[in-house]
C-alpha positions as CSV (number, residue, x, y, z in Angstrom):
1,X,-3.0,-9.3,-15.8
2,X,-1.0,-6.3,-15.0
3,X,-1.6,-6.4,-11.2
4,X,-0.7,-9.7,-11.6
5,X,3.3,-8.6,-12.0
6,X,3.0,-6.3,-9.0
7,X,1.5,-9.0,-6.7
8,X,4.2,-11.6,-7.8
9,X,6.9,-8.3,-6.8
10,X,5.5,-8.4,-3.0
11,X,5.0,-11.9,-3.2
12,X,8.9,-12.0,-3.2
13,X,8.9,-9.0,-0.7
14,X,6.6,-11.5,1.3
15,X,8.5,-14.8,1.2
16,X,11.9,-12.9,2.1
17,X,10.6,-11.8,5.6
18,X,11.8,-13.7,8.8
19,X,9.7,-16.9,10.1
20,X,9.0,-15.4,13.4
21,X,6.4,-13.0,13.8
22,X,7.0,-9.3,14.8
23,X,4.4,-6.4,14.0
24,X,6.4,-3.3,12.8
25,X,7.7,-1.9,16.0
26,X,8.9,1.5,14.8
27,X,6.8,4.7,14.1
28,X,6.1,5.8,10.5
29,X,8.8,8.6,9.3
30,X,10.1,11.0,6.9
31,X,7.4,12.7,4.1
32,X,4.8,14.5,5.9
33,X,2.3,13.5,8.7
34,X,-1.2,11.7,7.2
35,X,-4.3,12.9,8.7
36,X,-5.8,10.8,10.9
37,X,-8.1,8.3,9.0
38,X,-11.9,8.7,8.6
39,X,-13.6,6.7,12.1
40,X,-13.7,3.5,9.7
41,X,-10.3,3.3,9.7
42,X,-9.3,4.4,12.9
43,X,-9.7,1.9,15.5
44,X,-6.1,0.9,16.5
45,X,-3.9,3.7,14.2
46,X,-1.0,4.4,15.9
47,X,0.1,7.3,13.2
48,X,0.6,7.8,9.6
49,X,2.4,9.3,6.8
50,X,1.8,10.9,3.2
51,X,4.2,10.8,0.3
52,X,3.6,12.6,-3.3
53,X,5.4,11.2,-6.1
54,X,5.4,12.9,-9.2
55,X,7.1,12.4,-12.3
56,X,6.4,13.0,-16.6
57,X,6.7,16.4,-17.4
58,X,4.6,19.4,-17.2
59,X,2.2,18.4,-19.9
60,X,2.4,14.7,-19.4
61,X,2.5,14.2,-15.7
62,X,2.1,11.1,-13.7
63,X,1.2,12.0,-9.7
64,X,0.7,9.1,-6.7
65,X,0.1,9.8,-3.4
66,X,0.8,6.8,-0.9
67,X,-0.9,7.1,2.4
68,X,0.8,4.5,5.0
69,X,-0.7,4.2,8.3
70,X,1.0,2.0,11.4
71,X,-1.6,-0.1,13.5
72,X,-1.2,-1.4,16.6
73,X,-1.9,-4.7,15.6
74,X,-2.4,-6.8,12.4
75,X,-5.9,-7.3,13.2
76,X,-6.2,-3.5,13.7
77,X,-4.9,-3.0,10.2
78,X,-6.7,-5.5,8.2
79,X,-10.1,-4.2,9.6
80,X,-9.1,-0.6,8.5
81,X,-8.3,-2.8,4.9
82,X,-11.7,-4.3,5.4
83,X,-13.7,-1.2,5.6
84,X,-11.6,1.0,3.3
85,X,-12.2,1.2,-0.3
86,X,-16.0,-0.4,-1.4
87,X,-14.9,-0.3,-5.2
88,X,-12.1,-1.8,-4.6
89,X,-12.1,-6.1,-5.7
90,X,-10.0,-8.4,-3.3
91,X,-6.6,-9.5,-5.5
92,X,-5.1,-12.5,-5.1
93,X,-2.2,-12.2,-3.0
94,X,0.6,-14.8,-1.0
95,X,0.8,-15.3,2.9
96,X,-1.5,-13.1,4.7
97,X,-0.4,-9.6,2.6
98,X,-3.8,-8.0,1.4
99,X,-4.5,-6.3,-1.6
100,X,-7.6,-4.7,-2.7
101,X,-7.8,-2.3,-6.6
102,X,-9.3,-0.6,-8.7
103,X,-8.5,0.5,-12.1
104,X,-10.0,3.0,-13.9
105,X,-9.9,6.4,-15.9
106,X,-10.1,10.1,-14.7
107,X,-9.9,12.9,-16.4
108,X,-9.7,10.8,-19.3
109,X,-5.9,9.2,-18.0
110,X,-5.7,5.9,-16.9
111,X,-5.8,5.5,-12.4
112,X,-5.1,2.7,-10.0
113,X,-5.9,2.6,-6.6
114,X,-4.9,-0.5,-4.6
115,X,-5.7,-0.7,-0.7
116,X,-2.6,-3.2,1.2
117,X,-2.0,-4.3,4.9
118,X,1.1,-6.4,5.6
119,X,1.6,-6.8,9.2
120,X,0.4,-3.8,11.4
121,X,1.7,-1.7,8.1
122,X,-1.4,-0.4,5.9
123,X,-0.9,1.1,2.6
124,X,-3.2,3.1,0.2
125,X,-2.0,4.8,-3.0
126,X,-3.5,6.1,-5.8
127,X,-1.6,6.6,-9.0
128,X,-3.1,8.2,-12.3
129,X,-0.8,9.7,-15.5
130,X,-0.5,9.9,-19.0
131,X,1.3,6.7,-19.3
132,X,0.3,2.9,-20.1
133,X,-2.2,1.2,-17.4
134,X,0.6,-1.7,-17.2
135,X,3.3,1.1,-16.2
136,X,1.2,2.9,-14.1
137,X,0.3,-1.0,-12.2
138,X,3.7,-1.3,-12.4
139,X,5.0,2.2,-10.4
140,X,2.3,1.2,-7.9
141,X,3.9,-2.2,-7.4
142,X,7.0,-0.5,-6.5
143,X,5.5,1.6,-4.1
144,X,4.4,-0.8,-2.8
145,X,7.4,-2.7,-2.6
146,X,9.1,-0.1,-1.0
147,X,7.3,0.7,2.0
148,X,7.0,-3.1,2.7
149,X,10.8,-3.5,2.7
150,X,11.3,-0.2,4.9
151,X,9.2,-2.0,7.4
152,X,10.6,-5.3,7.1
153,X,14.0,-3.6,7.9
154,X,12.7,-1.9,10.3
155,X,11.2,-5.0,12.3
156,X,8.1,-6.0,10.5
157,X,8.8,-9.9,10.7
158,X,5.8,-10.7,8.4
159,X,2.5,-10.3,6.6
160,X,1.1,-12.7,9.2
161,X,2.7,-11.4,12.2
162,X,0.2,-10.5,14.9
């Protein structure tokens, strides 16, 4: 139910972005360089970047780490979404973006981990906190959001794009 507000966020995200169909031409930036994926993943990766975010406070933190990765094609990018993630459960999801999550607890906190390729653009994060499931869904959703929109300004034309 929850991840069903974050979907209908991109889906918004999705139906803005221009009819014709442009991979992400630019190079991932800013935060600090991602490791290269695991061999799964890496047929086609162009490069990657890793962002912490943190917020709560010392006794009640709430961490994500977002791991976006540029492809050199869409195909490229959904096969890395294919193979990453086996817990994960295909979510619904509107024209061609593709989300995979799953929600659970560790450590006794409530964690989500949703799996995302729009484009060339693939996404992973994994949030977990001391706060609601629905808040935590929601923060991921807006992660998600945001690194979507920084590629669709920066060329991405679509989730379909080739």
């Amino acid at each position: 139910m929850a991840r069903l507000a974050g979907v209908c966020i991109l889906a918004v995200l999705v139906l803005a972005a221009g009819a014709s169909a442009a991979i992400y031409p630019g190079t991932s930036q800013a935060f600090k360089p991602a490791k290269k994926p695991v061999a799964a993943l890496l047929k086609g990766y162009k490069n990657g970047v890793v962002a912490l975010y943190a917020k709560g406070t010392t006794k009640a933190p709430v961490n994500a780490l977002a791991t976006v990765y540029v492809y050199s094609s869409t195909a490229a990018a959904r096969l890395a979404w294919k193979h990453a993630c086996s817990k994960c459960t295909t979510q619904a999801a509107p024209q061609g973006l593709k989300v995979k999550a799953e929600a659970g607890t560790s450590n006794g906190q409530p964690t989500l981990h949703t799996v995302s390729t729009c484009g060339n653009v693939y996404l992973d994060v994994i949030e977990q906190g001391s706060q609601s499931a629905l808040k935590i869904d929601t923060d991921v959703a807006k992660i998600t959001n945001a690194v979507l929109t920084r590629a669709i300004h920066g060329g991405l034309s679509s989730c379909s794009a080739k």
